[in-house]
C-alpha positions in Angstrom: -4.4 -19.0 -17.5 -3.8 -16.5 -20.0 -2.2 -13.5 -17.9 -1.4 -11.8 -21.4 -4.8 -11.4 -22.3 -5.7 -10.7 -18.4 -3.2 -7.7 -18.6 -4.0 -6.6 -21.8 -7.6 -5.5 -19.8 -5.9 -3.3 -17.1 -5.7 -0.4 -19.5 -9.3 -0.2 -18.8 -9.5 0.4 -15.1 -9.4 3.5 -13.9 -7.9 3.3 -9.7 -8.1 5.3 -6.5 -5.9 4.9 -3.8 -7.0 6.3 -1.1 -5.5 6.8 2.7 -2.1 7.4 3.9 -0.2 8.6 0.8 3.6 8.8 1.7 7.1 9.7 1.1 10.0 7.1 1.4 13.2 8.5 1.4 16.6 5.9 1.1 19.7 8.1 2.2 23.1 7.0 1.6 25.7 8.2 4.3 29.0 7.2 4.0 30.6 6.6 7.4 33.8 7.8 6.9 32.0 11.4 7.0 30.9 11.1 10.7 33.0 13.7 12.4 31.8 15.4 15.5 29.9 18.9 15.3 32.1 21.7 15.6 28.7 23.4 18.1 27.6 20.1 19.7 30.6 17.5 19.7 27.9 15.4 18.6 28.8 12.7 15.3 27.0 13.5 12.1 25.2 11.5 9.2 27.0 12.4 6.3 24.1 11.7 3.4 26.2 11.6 0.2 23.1 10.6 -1.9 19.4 10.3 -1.6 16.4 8.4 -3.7 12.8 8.9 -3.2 9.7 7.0 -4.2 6.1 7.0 -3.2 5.1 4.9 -0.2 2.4 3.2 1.8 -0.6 3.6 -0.2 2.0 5.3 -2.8 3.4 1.7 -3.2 0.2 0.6 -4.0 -0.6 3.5 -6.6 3.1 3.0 -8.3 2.4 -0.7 -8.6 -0.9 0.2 -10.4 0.7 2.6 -12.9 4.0 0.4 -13.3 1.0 -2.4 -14.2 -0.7 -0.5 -17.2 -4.0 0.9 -15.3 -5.5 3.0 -17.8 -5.8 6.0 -14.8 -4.2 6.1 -11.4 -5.2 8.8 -8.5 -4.3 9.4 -4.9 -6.1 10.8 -2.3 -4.8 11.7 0.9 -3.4 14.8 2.7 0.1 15.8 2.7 1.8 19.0 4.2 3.1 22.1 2.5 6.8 21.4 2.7 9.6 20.1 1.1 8.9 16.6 1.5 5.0 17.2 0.0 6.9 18.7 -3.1 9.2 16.0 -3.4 6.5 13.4 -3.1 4.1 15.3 -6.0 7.0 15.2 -8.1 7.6 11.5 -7.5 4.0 10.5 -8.1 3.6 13.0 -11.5 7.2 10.7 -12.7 5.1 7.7 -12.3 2.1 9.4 -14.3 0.0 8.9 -10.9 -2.4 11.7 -10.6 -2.0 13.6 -7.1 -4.6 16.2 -7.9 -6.6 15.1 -5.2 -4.3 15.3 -2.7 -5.1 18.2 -0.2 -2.0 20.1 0.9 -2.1 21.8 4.2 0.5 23.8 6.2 -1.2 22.2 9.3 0.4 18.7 8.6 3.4 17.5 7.5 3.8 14.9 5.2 3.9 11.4 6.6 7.6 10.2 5.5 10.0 7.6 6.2 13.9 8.1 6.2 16.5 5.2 5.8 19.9 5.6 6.4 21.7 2.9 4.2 25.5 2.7 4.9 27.2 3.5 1.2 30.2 1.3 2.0 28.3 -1.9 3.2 24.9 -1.5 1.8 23.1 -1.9 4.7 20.0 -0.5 6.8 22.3 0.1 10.4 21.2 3.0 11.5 17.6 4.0 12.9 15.0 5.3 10.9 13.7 9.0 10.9 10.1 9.3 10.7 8.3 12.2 10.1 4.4 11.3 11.5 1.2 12.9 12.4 0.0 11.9 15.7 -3.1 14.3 16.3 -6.1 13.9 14.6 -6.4 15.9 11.0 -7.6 18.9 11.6 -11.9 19.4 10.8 -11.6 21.3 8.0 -9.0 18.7 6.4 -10.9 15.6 6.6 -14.2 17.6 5.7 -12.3 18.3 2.2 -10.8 14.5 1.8 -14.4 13.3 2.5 -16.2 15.6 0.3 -13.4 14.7 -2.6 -14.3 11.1 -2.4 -18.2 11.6 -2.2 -17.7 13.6 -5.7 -15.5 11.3 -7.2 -15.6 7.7 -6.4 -18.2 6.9 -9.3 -15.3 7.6 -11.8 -13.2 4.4 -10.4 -13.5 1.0 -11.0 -11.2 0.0 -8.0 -10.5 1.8 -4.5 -7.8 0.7 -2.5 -7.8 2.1 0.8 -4.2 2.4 2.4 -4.5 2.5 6.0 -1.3 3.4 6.7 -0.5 5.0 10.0 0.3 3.0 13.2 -0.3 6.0 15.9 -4.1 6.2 17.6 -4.4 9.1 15.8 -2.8 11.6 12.8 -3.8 8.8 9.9 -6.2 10.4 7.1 -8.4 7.0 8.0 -10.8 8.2 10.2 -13.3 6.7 11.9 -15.8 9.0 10.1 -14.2 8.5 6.7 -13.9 5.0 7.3 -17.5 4.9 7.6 -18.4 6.7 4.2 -15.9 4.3 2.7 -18.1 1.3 4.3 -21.6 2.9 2.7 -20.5 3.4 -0.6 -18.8 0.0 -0.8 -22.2 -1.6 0.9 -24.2 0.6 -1.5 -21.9 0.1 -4.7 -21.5 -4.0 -4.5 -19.7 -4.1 -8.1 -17.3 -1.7 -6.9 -14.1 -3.2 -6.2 -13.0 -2.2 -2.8 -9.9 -3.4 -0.8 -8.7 -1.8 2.5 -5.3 -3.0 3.7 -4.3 -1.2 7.6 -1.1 -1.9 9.4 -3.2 -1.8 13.1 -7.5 -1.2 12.6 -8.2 -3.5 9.8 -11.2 -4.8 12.1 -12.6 -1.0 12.1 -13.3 -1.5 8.4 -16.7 -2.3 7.4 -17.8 -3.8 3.7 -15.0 -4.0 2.0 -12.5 -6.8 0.7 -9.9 -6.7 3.6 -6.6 -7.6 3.0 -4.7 -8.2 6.3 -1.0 -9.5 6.4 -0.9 -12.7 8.9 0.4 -10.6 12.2 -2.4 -8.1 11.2 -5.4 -10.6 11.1 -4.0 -12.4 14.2 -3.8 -9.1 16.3 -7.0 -8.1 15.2 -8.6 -11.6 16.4 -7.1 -11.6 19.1 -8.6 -7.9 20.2 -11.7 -9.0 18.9 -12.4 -12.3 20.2 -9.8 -13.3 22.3 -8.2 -16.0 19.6 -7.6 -16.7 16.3 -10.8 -17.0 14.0 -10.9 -15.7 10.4 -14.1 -16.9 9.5 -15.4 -14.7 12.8 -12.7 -11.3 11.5 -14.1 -12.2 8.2 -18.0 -11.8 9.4 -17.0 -8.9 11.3 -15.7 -6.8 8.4 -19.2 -7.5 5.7 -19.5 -10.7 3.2 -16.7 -9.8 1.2 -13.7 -12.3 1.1 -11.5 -11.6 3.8 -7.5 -12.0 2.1 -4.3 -12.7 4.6 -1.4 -12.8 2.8 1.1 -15.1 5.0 4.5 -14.2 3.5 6.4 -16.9 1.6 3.2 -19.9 2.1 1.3 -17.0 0.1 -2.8 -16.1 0.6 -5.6 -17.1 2.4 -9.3 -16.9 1.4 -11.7 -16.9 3.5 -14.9 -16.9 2.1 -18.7 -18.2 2.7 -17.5 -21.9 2.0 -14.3 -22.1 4.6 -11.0 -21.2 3.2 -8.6 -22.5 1.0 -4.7 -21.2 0.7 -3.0 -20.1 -2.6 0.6 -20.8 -2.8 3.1 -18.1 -3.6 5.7 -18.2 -5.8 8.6 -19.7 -4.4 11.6 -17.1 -4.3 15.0 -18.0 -3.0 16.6 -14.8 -1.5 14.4 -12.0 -2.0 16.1 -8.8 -1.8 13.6 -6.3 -0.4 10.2 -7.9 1.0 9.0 -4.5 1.8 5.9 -3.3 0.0 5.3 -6.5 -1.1 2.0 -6.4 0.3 1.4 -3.5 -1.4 2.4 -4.8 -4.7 0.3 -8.0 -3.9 -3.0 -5.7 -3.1 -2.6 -3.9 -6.7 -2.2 -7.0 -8.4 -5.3 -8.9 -7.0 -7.2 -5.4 -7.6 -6.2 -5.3 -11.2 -6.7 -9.0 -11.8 -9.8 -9.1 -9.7 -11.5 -5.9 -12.4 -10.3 -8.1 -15.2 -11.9 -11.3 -14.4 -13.6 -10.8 -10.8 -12.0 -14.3 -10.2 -10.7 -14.4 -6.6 -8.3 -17.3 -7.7 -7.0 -16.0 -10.2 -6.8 -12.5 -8.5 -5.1 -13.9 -5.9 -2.5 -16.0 -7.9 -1.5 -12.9 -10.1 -1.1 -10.9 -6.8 1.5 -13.5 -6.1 3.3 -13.5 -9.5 3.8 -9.7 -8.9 5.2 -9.6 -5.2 7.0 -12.2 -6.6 8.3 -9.6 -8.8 9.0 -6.7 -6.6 10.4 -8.5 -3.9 13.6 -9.2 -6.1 14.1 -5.4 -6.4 15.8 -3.0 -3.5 13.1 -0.8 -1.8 9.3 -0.9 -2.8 10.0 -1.9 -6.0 7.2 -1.9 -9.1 6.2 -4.6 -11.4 5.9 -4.1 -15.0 3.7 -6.4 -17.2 6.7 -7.5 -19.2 7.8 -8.8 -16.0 5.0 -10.5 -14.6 4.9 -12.6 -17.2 8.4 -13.2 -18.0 7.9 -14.8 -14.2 4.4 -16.8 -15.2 6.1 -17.9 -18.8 9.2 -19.1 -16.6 7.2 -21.3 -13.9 5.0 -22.8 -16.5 7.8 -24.2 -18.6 
């Protein structure tokens, strides 16, 4: 395969993310700055330095632009506070367009804090969460829906970030999940894929892209036990994509399934986002050649990529096939 020429053709496609578009926050503390509050005797985090990058369905849109899409946009709500701000500045550095993103002072915007130990390095200390757990308010998801009725006909690819694990609070709706489903049903050359951390079975026409713990939970509501071929049939007569980690991706398609190895990686550094990254390169790929193979494989190469980089980390072209040049010599 030549994934020069294949790459060459991203600066053509014009993406949408769409969903959960958040904030994720890596702060720094340094132990040795844990004294007790003078007002509550209570030990403090001492953050000494902090780094920010978009996440969730952010990932996904970074990945695109860090790829060479020709246009990359997010829709999604966020609140009007300081982590909004910070997160419209983070996507504009990544010349991601967040003008369709709908702030509103009756949210606030769906971030994730690490605390990373500056001595050790290490994750040890629980995460802070900022989350949305009631549904988004009428006039909020009136706006997001009417912003993708008038604008979806300028993409060539939608990914659809279904982010958020509470029942409620996510921008997916069930309403907006079902305008996604009849434009995909009523736009079949339109390349849509919907990744969701818990309701990927609530998505209808689209090419759903489960991890292997999300396509096993959602059999297992649905049916009782493991069937992708039945999830598959569930979701419309797209190809139904579970990535499974280091053995790489399923397809499961109208004539049974076959799996795609990934690109063996001894002692990845960060494997989070790397479905994310994966999803952006099979979307790319996929506009290019609408090859599933081949979409598949080049999702690989990139994960492959970003999985060897701290935090969700991006892909560059250069990159990707620096990794393809090296596996084929």
């Amino acid at each position: 395969m030549n994934w020069e020429t294949l790459v060459e053709q991203f600066a053509d496609c014009h993406a949408l993310v769409v969903g959960d578009i958040c904030l994720d926050r890596w702060c720094r503390y340094d132990p040795a700055a844990s004294e007790p509050s003078r007002e509550t005797g209570i030990p403090r985090i001492g953050v000494v330095e902090t780094e920010v990058a978009p996440g969730a369905g952010g990932t996904m849109a970074n990945n695109l632009a860090a790829l060479g899409a020709g246009r990359v946009s997010v829709l999604g709500a966020i609140g009007q506070d300081g982590f909004g701000l910070e997160l419209e500045r983070s996507l504009a550095n990544r010349h991601i367009d967040y003008g369709l993103l709908v702030a509103s002072p009756e949210v606030q915007t769906f971030t994730y804090t690490k605390l990373v130990n500056a001595v050790n390095g290490k994750e040890d200390r629980p995460r802070l969460d900022f989350i949305n757990t009631k549904p988004l308010p009428g006039e909020i998801e009136d706006q997001l829906i009417a912003t993708f009725h008038s604008e979806y006909e300028s993409f060539d690819v939608i990914l659809v970030a279904d982010q958020a694990e509470t029942e409620k609070g996510g921008v997916l709706s069930d309403s907006f999940r079902e305008v996604i489903a009849d434009i995909s049903e009523r736009n079949p050359d339109k390349i849509v894929i919907a990744d969701s951390r818990a309701r990927i079975d609530s998505f209808r026409h689209v090419i759903a892209k489960p991890n292997l713990q999300e396509a096993d939970q959602a059999c297992r509501r649905l049916f009782g036990d493991i069937d992708y071929q039945k999830l598959r049939a569930k979701i419309g007569e797209h190809p139904l994509v579970v990535t499974q980690g280091k053995r790489g991706a399923l397809v499961v398609h109208d004539q049974g399934k076959h799996l795609v190895p990934t690109v063996n990686v001894e002692n990845p550094v960060d494997i989070c986002g790397a479905g994310d990254s994966f999803a952006a390169g099979m979307a790319l790929a996929l506009y290019a050649t609408g090859d599933f193979e081949k979409a598949v494989r080049f999702g690989n190469l990139v994960s492959s990529v970003t999985i060897m980089k701290k935090g969700t980390g991006a892909a560059a072209p250069a990159e990707v096939l620096a990794k393809a040049n090296s596996l084929a010599s």
